[in-house]
C-alpha positions as CSV (number, residue, x, y, z in Angstrom):
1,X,-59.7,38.8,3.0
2,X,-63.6,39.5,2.5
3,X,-65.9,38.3,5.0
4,X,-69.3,36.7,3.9
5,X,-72.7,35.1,5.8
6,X,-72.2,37.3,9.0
7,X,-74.9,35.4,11.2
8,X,-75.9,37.1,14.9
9,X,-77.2,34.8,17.7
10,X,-78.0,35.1,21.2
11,X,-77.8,33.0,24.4
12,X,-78.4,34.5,28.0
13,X,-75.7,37.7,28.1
14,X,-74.0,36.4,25.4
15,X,-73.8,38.1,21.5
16,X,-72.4,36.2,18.8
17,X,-71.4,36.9,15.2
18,X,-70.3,34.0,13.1
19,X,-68.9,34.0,9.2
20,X,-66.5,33.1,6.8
21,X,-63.7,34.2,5.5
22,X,-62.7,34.1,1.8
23,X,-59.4,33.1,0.4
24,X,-57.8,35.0,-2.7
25,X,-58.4,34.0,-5.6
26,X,-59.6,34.5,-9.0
27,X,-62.7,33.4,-10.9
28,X,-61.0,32.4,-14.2
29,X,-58.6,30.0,-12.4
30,X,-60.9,28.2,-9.6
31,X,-63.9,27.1,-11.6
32,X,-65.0,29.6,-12.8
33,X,-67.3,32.9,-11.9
34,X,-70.0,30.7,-10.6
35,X,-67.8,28.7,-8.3
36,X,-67.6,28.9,-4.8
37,X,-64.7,31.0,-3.4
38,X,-62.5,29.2,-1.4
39,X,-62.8,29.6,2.2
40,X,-60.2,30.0,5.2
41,X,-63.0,28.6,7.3
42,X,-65.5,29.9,9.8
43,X,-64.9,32.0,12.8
44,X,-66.8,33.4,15.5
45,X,-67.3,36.3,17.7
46,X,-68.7,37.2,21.2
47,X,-69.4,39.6,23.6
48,X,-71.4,39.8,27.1
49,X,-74.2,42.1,26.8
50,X,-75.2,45.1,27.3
51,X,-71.2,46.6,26.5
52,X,-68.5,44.3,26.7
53,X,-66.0,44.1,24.2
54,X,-65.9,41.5,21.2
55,X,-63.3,39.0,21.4
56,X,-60.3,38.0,18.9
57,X,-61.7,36.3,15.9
58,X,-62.2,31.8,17.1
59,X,-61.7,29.6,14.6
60,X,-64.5,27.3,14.6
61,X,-65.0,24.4,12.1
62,X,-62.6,23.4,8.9
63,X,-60.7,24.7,6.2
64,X,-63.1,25.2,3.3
65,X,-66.2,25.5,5.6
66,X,-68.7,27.8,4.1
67,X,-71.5,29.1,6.7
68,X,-75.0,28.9,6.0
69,X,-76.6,28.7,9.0
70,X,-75.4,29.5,12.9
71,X,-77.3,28.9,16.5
72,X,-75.9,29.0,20.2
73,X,-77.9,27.8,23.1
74,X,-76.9,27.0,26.5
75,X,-72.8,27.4,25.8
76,X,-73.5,24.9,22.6
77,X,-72.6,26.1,19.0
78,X,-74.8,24.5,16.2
79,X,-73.9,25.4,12.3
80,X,-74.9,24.5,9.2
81,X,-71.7,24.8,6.6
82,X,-70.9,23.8,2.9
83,X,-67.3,22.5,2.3
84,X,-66.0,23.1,-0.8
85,X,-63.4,19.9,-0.5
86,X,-66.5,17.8,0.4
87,X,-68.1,15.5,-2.4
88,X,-71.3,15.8,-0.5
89,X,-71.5,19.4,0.0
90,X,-74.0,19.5,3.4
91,X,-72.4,18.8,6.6
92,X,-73.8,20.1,10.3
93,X,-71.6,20.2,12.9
94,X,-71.5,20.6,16.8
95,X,-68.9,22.6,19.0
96,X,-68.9,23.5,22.6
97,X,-67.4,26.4,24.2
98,X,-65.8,25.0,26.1
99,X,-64.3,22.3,23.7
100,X,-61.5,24.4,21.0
101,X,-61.8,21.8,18.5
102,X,-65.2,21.1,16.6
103,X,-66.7,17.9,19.0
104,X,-69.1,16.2,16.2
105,X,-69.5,16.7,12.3
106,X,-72.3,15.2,11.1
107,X,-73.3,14.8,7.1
108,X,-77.0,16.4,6.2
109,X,-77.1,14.7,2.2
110,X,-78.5,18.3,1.1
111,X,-77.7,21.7,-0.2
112,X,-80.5,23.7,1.7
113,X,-80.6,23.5,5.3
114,X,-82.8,25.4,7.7
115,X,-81.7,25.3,11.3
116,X,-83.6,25.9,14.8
117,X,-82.9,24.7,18.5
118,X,-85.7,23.7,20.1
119,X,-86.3,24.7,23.7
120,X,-85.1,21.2,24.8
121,X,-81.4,22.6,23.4
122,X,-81.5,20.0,20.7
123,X,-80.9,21.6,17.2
124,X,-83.7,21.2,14.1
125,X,-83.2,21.2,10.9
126,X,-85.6,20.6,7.6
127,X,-83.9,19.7,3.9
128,X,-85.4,19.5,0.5
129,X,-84.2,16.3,-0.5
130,X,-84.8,13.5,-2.9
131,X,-87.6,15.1,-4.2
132,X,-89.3,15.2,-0.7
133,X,-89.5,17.8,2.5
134,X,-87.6,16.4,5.6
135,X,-87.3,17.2,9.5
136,X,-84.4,16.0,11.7
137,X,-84.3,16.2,15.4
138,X,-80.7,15.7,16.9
139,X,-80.1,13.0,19.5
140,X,-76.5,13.7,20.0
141,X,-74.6,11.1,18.0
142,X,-76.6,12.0,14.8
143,X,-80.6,13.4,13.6
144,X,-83.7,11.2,13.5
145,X,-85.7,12.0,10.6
146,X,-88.7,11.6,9.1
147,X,-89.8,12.6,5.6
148,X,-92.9,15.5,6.0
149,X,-94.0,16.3,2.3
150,X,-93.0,15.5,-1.6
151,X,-93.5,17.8,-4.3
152,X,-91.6,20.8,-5.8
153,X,-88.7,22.0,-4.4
154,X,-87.4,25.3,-5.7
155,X,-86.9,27.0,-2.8
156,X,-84.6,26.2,0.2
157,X,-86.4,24.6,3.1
158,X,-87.3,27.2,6.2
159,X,-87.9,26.3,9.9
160,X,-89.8,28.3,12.3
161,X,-90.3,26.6,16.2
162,X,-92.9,28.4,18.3
């Protein structure tokens, strides 16, 4: 089973990896050699710093989840995923360590995510779309949002907090 989007974050002692891991499968019977590859789901890894050991693989999100983007402050997991079984493809979700199942999934109507958490441990994120640049700040039941810019968009959205 390949592994793809291996993602490191950081939060106090803590060391985290985060990916996915691909189903088999072949090309000319899913879709295609463009399609996605199907996905067991995303996992996780940790270990305290400066030389602890890694822990077992944690499942962490659904079946089909595809991980794009990956964040952990203050024991919180933020993610940004595409699901292959979804008809809208962007979905951010929220787990907790101390929670095994994911606690909130919440749909981001876009392909191209960029995610940050902010120093107040709320996540960020910006999107392309629409036609138009937009930033959302989480408030814990779903994102505020307001639109920043129009204009091209042929690049994925990035997100830098100072």
């Amino acid at each position: 089973m390949a592994v793809h989007e291996r993602l490191i974050a950081f939060d106090g002692d803590q060391a985290y990896i985060a990916y996915w891991r691909e189903l088999p499968w072949e090309a000319d019977t899913c879709g295609g050699p463009d399609s996605m590859p199907p996905s067991a789901g995303v996992y996780y890894r940790h270990r305290t710093l400066p030389d602890g050991g890694w822990s077992k693989a944690i499942p962490f999100g659904a079946l089909g989840d595809h991980l794009t983007g990956f964040r952990v402050d203050g024991g919180v997991h933020h993610a940004i995923v595409l699901n292959q079984t979804s008809e809208r493809l962007g979905t951010f979700y929220i787990r907790s360590t101390q929670d095994p199942v994911v606690s909130a999934r919440f749909r981001i109507d876009a392909r191209d995510v960029s995610l940050r958490v902010g120093d107040d441990g709320r996540a960020r994120v910006a999107y392309w779309a629409d036609g138009s640049l937009f930033y959302g700040i989480f408030n814990g039941s779903g994102f505020s949002t307001s639109k920043v810019a129009t204009g091209r968009t042929d690049g994925p959205a990035a997100l830098i907090l100072g």
